[in-house]
C-alpha positions as CSV (number, residue, x, y, z in Angstrom):
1,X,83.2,58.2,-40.2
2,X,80.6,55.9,-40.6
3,X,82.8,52.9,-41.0
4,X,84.8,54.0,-38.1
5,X,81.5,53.7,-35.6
6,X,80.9,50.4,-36.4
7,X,84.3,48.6,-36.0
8,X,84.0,50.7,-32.0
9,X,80.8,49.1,-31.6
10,X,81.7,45.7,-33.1
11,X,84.8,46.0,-30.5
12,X,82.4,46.6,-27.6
13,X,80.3,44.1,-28.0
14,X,83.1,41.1,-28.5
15,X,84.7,42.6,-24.5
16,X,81.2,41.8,-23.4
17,X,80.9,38.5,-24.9
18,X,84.2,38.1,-23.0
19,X,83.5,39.2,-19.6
20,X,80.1,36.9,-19.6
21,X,82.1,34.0,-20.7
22,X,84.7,34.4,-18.1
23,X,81.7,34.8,-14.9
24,X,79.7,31.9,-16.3
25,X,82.8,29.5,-16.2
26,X,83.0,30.2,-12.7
27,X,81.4,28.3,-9.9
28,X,78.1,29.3,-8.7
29,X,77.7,30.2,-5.3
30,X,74.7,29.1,-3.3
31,X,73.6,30.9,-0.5
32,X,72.4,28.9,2.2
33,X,69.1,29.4,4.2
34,X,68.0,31.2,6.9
35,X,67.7,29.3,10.4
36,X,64.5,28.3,11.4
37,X,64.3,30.0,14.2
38,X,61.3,30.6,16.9
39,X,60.0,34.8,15.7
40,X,59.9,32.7,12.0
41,X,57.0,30.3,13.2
42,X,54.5,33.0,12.8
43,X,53.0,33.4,9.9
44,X,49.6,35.0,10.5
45,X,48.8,38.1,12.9
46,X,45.6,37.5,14.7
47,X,43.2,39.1,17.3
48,X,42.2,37.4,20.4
49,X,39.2,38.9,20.3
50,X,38.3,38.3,16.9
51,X,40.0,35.1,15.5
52,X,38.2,35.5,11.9
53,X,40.9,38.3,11.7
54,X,44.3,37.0,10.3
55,X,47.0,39.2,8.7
56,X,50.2,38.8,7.2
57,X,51.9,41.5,9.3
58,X,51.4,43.1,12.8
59,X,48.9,45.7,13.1
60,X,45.4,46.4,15.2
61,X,42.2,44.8,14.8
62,X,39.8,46.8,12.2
63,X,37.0,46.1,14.7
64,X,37.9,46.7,18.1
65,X,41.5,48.2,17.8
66,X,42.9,45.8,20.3
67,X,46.8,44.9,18.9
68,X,47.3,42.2,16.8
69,X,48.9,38.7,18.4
70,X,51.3,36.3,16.6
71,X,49.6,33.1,15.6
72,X,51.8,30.3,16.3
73,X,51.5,26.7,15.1
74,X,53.7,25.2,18.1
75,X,50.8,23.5,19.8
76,X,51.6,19.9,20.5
77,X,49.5,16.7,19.7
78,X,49.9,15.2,23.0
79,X,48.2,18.2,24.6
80,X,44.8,18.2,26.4
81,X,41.9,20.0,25.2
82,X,42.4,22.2,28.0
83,X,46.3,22.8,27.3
84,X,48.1,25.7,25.3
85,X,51.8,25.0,24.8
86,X,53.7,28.3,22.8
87,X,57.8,29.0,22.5
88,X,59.4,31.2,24.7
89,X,59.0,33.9,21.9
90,X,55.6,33.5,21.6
91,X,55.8,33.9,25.5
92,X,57.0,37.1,25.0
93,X,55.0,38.6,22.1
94,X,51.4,37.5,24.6
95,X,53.6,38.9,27.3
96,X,52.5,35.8,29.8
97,X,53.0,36.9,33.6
98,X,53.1,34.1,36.4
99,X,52.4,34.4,40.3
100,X,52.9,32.0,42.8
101,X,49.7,31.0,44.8
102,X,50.2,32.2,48.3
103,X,48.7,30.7,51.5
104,X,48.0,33.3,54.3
105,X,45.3,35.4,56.5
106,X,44.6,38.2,53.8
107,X,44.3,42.1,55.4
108,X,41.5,43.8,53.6
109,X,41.9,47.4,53.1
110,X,38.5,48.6,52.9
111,X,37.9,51.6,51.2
112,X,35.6,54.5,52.6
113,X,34.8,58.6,51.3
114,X,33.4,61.0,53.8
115,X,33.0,63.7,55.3
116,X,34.8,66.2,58.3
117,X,32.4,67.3,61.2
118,X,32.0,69.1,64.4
119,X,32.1,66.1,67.2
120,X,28.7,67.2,68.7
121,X,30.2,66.7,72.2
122,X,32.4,69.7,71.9
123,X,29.5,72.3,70.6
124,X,28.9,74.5,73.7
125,X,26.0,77.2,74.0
126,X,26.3,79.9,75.8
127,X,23.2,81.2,77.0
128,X,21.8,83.7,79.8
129,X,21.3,82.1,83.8
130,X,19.6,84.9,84.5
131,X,18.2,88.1,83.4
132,X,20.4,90.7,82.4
133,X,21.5,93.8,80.1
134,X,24.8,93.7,77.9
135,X,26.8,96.7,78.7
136,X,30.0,95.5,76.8
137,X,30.3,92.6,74.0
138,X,34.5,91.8,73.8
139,X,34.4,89.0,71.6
140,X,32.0,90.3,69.1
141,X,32.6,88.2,65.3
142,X,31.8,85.1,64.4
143,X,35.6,82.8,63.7
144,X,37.1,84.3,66.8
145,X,39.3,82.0,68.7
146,X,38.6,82.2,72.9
147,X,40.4,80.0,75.3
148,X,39.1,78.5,78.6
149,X,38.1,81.4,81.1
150,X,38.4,84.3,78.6
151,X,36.2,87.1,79.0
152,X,33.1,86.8,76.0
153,X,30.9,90.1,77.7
154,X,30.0,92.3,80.6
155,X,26.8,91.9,81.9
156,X,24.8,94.3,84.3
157,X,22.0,91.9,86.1
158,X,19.8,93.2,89.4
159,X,18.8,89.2,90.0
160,X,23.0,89.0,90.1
161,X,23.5,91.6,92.6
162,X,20.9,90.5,95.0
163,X,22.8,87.1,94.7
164,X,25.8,88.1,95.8
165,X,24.5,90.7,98.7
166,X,23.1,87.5,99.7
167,X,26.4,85.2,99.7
168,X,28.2,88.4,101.5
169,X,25.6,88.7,104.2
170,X,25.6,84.7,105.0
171,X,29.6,85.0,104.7
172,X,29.6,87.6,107.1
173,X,27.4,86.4,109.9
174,X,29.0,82.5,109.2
175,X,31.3,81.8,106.4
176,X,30.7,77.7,107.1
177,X,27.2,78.2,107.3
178,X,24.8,76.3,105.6
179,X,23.1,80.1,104.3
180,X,27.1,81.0,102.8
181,X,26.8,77.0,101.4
182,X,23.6,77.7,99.3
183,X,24.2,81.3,98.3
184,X,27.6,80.2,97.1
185,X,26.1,77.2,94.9
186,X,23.5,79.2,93.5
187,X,26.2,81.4,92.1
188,X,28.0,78.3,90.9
189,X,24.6,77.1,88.9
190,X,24.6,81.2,87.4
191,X,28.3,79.9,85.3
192,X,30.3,81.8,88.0
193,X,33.4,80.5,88.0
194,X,34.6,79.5,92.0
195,X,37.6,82.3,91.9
196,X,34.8,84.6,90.6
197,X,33.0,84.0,93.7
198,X,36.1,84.0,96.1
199,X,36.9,87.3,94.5
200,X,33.3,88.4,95.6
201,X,33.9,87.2,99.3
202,X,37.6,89.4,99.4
203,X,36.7,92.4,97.9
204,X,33.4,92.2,100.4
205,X,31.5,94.2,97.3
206,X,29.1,93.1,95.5
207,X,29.9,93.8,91.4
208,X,27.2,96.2,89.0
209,X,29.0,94.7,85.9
210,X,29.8,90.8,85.4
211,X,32.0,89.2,83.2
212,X,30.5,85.9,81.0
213,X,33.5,83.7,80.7
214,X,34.1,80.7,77.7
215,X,33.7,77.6,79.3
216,X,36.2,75.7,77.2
217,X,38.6,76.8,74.4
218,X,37.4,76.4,70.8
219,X,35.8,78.5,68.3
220,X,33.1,81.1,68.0
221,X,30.9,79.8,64.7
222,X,27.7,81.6,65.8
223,X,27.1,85.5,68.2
224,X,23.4,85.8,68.8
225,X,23.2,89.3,70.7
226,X,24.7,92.5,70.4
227,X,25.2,95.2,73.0
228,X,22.7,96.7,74.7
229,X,20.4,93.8,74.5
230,X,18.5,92.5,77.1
231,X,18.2,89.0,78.2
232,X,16.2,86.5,79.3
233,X,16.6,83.7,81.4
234,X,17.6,80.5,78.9
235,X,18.5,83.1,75.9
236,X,21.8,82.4,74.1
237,X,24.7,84.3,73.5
238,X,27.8,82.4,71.5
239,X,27.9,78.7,70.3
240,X,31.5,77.6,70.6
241,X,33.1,74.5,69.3
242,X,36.1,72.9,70.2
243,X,37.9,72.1,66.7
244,X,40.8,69.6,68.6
245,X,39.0,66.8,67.7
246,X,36.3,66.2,64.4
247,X,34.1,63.4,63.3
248,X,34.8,61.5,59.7
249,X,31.6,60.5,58.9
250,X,32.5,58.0,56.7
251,X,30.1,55.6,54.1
252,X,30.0,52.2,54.0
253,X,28.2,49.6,52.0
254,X,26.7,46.7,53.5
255,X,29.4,43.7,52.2
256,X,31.6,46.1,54.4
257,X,29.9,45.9,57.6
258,X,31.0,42.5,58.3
259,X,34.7,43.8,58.6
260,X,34.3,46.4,60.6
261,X,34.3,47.4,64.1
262,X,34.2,49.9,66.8
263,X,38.3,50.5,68.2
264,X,39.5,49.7,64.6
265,X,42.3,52.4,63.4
266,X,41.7,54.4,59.8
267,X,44.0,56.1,58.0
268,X,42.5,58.9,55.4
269,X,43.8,61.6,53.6
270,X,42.2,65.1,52.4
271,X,43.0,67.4,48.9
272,X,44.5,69.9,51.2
273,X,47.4,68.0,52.8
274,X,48.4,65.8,49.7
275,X,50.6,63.2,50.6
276,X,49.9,63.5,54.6
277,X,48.4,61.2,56.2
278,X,45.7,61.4,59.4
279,X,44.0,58.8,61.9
280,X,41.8,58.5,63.9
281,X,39.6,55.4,65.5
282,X,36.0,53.7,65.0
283,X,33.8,55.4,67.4
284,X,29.7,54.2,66.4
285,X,28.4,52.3,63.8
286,X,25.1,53.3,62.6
287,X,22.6,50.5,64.0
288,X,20.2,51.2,60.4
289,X,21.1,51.5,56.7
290,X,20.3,54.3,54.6
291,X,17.6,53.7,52.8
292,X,18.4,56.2,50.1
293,X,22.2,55.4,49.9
294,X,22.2,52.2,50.7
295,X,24.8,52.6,53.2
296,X,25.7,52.8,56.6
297,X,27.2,55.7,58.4
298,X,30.3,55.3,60.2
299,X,31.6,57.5,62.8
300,X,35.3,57.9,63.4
301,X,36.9,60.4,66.1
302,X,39.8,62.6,64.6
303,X,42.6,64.0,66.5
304,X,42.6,67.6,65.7
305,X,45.5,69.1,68.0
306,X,46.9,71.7,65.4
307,X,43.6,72.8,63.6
308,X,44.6,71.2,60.4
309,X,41.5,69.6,59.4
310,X,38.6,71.5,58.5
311,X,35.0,70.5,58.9
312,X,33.6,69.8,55.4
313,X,36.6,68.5,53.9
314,X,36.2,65.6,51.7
315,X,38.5,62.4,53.1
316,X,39.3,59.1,51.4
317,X,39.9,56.2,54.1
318,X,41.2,52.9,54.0
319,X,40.8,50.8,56.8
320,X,43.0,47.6,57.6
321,X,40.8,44.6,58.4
322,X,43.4,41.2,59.4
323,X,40.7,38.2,58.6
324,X,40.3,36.1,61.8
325,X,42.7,33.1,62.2
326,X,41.1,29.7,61.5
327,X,43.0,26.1,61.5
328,X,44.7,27.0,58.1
329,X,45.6,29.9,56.2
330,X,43.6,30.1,52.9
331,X,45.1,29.9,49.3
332,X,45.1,33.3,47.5
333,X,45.8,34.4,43.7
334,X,46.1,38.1,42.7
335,X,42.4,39.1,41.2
336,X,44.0,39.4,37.6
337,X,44.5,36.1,37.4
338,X,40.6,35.3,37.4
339,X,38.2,35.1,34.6
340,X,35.1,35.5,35.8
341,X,31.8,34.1,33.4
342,X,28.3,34.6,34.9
343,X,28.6,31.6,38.4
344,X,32.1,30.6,37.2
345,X,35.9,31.5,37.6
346,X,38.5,30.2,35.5
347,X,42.1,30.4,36.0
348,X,45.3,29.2,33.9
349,X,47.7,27.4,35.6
350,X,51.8,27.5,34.7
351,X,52.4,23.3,34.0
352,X,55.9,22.2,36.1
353,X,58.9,20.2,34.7
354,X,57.5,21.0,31.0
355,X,60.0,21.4,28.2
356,X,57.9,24.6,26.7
357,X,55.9,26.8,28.5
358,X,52.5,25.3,28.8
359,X,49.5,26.4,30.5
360,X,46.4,24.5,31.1
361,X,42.9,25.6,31.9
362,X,41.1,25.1,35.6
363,X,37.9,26.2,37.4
364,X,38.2,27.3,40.9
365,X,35.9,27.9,43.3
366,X,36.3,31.1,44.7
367,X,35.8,33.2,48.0
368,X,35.5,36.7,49.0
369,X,37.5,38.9,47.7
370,X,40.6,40.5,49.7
371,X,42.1,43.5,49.0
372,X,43.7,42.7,45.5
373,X,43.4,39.1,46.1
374,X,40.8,36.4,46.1
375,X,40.4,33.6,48.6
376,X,40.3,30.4,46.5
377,X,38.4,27.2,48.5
378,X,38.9,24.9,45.9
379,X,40.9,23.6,42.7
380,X,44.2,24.6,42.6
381,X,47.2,24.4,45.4
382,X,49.7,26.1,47.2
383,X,52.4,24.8,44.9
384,X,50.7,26.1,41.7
385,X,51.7,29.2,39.5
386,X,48.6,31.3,38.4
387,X,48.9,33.7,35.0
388,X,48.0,36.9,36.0
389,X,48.5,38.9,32.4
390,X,47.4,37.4,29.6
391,X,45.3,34.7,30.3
392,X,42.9,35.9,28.0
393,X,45.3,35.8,24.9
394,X,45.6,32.2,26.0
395,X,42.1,31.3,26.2
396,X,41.1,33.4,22.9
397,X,44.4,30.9,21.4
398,X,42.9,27.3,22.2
399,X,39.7,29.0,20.1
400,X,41.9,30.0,17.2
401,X,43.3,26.5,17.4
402,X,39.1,24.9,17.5
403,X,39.8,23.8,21.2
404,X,37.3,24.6,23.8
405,X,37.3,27.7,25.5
406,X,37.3,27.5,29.4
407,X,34.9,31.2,29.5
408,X,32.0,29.3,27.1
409,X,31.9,25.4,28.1
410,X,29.7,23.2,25.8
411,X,27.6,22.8,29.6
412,X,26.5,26.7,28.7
413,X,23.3,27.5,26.3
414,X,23.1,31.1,25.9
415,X,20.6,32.3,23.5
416,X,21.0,34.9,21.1
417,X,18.9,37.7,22.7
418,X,18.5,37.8,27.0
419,X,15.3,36.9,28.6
420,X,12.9,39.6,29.2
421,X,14.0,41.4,32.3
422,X,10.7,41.8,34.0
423,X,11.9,45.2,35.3
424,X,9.0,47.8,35.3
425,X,10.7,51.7,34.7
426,X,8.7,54.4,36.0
427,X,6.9,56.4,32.8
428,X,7.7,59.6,34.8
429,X,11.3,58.8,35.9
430,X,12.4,57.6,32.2
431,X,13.9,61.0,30.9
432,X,16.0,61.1,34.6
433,X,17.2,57.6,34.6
434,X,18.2,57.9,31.1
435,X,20.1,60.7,31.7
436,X,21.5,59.0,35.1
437,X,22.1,55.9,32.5
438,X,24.2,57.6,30.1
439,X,26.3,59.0,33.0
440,X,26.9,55.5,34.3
441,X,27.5,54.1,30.1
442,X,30.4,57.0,30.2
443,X,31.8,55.7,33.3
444,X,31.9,52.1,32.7
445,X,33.5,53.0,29.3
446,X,36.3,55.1,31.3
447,X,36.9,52.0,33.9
448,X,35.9,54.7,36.5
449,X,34.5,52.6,39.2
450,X,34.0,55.7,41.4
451,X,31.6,58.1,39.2
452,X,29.9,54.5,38.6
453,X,29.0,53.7,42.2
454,X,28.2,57.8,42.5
455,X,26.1,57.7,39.6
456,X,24.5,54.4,41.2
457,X,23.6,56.5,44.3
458,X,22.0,59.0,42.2
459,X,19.8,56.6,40.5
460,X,18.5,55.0,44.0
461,X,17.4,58.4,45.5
462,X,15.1,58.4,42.0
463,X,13.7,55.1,42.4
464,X,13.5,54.4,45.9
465,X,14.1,51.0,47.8
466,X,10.9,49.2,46.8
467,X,10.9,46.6,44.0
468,X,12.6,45.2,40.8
469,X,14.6,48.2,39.7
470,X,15.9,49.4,43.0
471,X,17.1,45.7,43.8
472,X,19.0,45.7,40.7
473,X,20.5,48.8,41.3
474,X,21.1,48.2,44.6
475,X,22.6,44.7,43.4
476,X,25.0,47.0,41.5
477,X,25.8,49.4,43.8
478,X,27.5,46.5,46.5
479,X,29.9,45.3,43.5
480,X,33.3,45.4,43.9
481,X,34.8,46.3,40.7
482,X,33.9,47.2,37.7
483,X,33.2,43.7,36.3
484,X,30.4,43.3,39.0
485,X,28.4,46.4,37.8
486,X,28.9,45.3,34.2
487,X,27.8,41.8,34.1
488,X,25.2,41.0,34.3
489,X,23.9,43.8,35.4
490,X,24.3,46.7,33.3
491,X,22.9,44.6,30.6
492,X,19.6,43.9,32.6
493,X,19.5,47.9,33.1
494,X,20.0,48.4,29.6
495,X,17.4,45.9,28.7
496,X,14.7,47.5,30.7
497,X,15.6,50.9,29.6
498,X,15.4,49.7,26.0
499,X,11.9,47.8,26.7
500,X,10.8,51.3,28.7
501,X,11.7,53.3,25.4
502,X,10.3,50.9,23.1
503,X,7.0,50.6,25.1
504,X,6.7,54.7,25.7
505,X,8.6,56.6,22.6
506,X,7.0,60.3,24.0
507,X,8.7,59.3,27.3
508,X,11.9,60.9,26.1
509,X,13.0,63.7,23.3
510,X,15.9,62.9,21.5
511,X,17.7,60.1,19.2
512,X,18.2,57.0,21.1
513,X,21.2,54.5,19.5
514,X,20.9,50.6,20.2
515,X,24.2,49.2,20.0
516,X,25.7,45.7,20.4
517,X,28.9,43.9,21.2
518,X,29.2,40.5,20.3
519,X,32.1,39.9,22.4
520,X,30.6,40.2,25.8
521,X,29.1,36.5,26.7
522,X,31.3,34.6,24.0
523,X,28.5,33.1,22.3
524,X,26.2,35.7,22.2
525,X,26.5,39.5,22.9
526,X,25.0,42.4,25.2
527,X,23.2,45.5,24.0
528,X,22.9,49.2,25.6
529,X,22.0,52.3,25.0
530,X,23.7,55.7,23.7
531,X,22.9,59.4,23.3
532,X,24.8,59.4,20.3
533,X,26.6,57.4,17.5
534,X,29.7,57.5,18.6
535,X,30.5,53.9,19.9
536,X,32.0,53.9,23.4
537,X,32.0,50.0,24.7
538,X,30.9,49.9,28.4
539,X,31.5,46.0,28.8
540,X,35.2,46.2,28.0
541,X,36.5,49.7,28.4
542,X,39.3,50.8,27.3
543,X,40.5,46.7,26.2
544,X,37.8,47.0,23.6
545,X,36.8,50.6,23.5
546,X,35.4,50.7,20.0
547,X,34.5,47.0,19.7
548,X,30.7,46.9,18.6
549,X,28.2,48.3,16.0
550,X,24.7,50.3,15.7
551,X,21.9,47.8,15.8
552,X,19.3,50.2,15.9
553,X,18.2,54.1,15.9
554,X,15.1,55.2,18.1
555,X,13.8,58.1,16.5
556,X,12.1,61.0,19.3
């Protein structure tokens, strides 16, 4: 048995020898390599936000959680320092949009909250001409709707008896007389109504019991008396208002002003009616500004015909502005397209007849701001293509690649820490503006732009209108967008809020946490101040929500 295994394995082993013979007389067969092709040019995953971060594969950034970008080495040598040249993959991956630039009068749509009203004009009281006793009230609850001439009570009035033995005795004697003239008008200054007198003159009577009649149609929002009560001459009744046409008191801030004007058309909506829209027209402009608000009141007149619109309800208005004609239409890019750094504004321009895409660096001088457009006065033309998403990427690629950065020119010299603000906070207002302050950090973290401006308002009506802190509020509080409130402002809040807490720990009783993003001002970063640990960037939102890190703890 023994023997018998090993001749079977002996066997075994000689087929293999065989078979290994047979495949290594064969031809080898090579296979050939991949294509280049553009996706393999990337070999490192960076983030524009922090270039010190490179990875093999795609991912997000371990600091701020923004996505990972391809880092391609396509640039060309002929390129100037301002250029970026990438493949129409890497196009793709930074997900580059262009925009033409457009040359035309810009329509601002300004954009107004407020408030429903009464129009004072159609509030009517209805008071007493002349002693009397109520002997009947018929319309007798407040909300009750009257029309013109209806029947509010019955009055019983000796004064309004003699009247009208007097107008039937002068009738009588000479109906043209000037006696029948004067009795008749004084019944007309008493709210008689003329077929109320006429009625007098026919019947040849005079009435015990009066009727009061409503003046106008509307609404009964206040009853004064009751029956049985007696009046006095001047006492009122019923205050009715006519409800077919309310005031929009609407809000505007100064930079505002300048566009409107009385006659101009705005549309606005209200929660109750979604989707409907109402007009009405520019009535009065406020002469003063709010102190408080910093605001200015404007009136607008509201049709009303079917009693829609409530007074009280909350409206959001926009109204259309056309910007006067001059010689030439200006130039206008979408706002996207701007970067904006402290006095400058860089854009990225599309390069024409180029074999790659290639965009190059360029700082315009801007104008106001339209709408979702800028006006542009200077350095680019009508001919041009502007990046409106991703210019950023780009700019954060020519660092990567040790080229200059349009947002941090070598002309700049920021330091590492800000200048003292020079901003004095109120020892007694510190616990309320920090709790104001927090509001506002939350909001500027959420890219809410209107709790921010609300929050803003709040804070004025602490500190007043007088001095450093109020100005910079203010200052705040007439920015457009979200960028204006957060730089440099929010960091010169934050500043003197930090110096306040520093200089007065007992001002406040809980934790305080200093953080820091190194991010915002390129070459240095911006500080402010949380309740609590959890990192929420306010400079960046949700681009760079967690980008940051605790620089210090203030202990209560």
């Amino acid at each position: 048995m023994k023997k018998t295994h090993i001749l079977v394995g002996t066997g075994l082993l000689i087929i293999g020898i065989m078979i290994g013979l047979k495949f290594s007389a064969s031809p080898t067969r090579v296979m050939p390599p991949a294509p280049k092709t553009e996706e393999t040019e990337a070999t490192r995953w960076t983030c524009s936000m922090h270039p010190q971060i490179q990875q093999p594969d795609s991912g997000d950034c371990p600091i701020c959680g923004m996505s990972l970008i391809a880092l391609f080495n396509d640039n060309s040598p002929d390129l100037g320092p301002r250029e970026m040249s990438m493949s129409e993959s890497a196009k793709a991956l930074a997900a580059i949009q262009t925009s033409p630039v457009i040359q035309e009068y810009p329509t601002a749509k300004i954009r107004l909250v407020g408030t429903l009203q009464r129009a004072e004009t159609n509030i009517k009281s209805i008071t007493a001409r002349y002693p009397a006793r109520i002997e009947q009230l018929l319309v007798d609850s407040v909300g009750t709707v009257v029309t013109n001439g209806q029947t509010l009570a019955s009055v019983y009035s000796p004064e309004l008896l003699s009247a009208q033995s007097e107008l039937l005795s002068a009738h009588k004697r000479d109906p043209q007389s000037i006696y029948t003239k004067a009795a008749q008008e004084k019944l007309l200054l008493w709210d008689l109504q003329p077929d109320q007198i006429q009625e007098i003159i026919k019947s040849g009577q005079a009435k015990e019991q009066f009727e009061l009649r409503s003046p106008l149609n509307g609404v009964v929002v206040d009853k004064l008396v009751n029956e049985g009560d007696t009046l006095k001459t001047g006492q009122a009744l019923y205050k009715i208002v006519d409800l077919s046409e309310l005031w929009l008191y609407l809000e505007a801030f100064e930079s505002d002003i300048a566009q409107l004007a009385v006659g101009q058309k705005v549309e606005f909506s209200v929660q109750s009616f979604s989707g409907k829209a109402f007009q009405g027209k520019i009535q009065f402009i406020e002469p003063e500004l709010d102190s408080h608000t910093r605001t200015i009141p404007v009136r607008v007149a509201v049709p009303n015909p079917e009693n829609q619109l409530k007074p009280g309800m909350f409206a959001r208005a926009i109204v259309k502005a056309p910007m006067p004609q001059t010689d030439e239409a200006p130039l206008l890019v979408p706002t996207s397209a701007v970067l904006r750094t402290g006095k400058r504004a860089i854009i990225y321009l599309e390069k024409r007849d180029t074999e790659r895409p290639t965009y190059e660096g360029r700082e315009i001088e801007l104008g106001a701001k339209v709408d979702n457009h800028f006006i542009v006065h200077s350095g680019i033309s009508v001919n041009d293509r502007v990046v409106t998403h991703g210019a950023f990427k780009i700019d954060s690629a020519l660092q990567i690649q040790a080229k200059p950065s349009m947002m941090t020119p070598p002309t700049e010299n920021h330091t590492q820490n800000a200048m003292a603000t020079g901003i004095e906070v109120p020892i007694k207002n510190t616990a309320e503006l920090l709790n104001l302050y927090f509001r506002l950090h939350y909001a500027l973290a959420g890219d809410d732009l209107n709790t921010s401006k609300t929050t803003l308002k709040a804070m004025m009506q602490i500190t007043g209108d007088q001095g450093a802190l109020p100005d910079l509020i203010h200052t705040m509080l007439a920015a457009d967008s979200l960028d204006g409130i957060r730089k440099p402002h929010f960091e010169t809040l934050s500043k003197a809020l930090i110096d306040a807490v520093k200089a007065h720990p007992n001002a406040v009783e809980q934790d305080l946490f200093i953080m820091n993003c190194p991010m915002v001002y390129g070459e240095r970063g911006a500080d402010w101040l949380q309740d609590n640990d959890q990192l929420l960037n306010p400079y960046f939102g949700a681009m760079m929500l967690r980008c940051g890190e605790l620089q210090e703890t203030l202990t209560k």
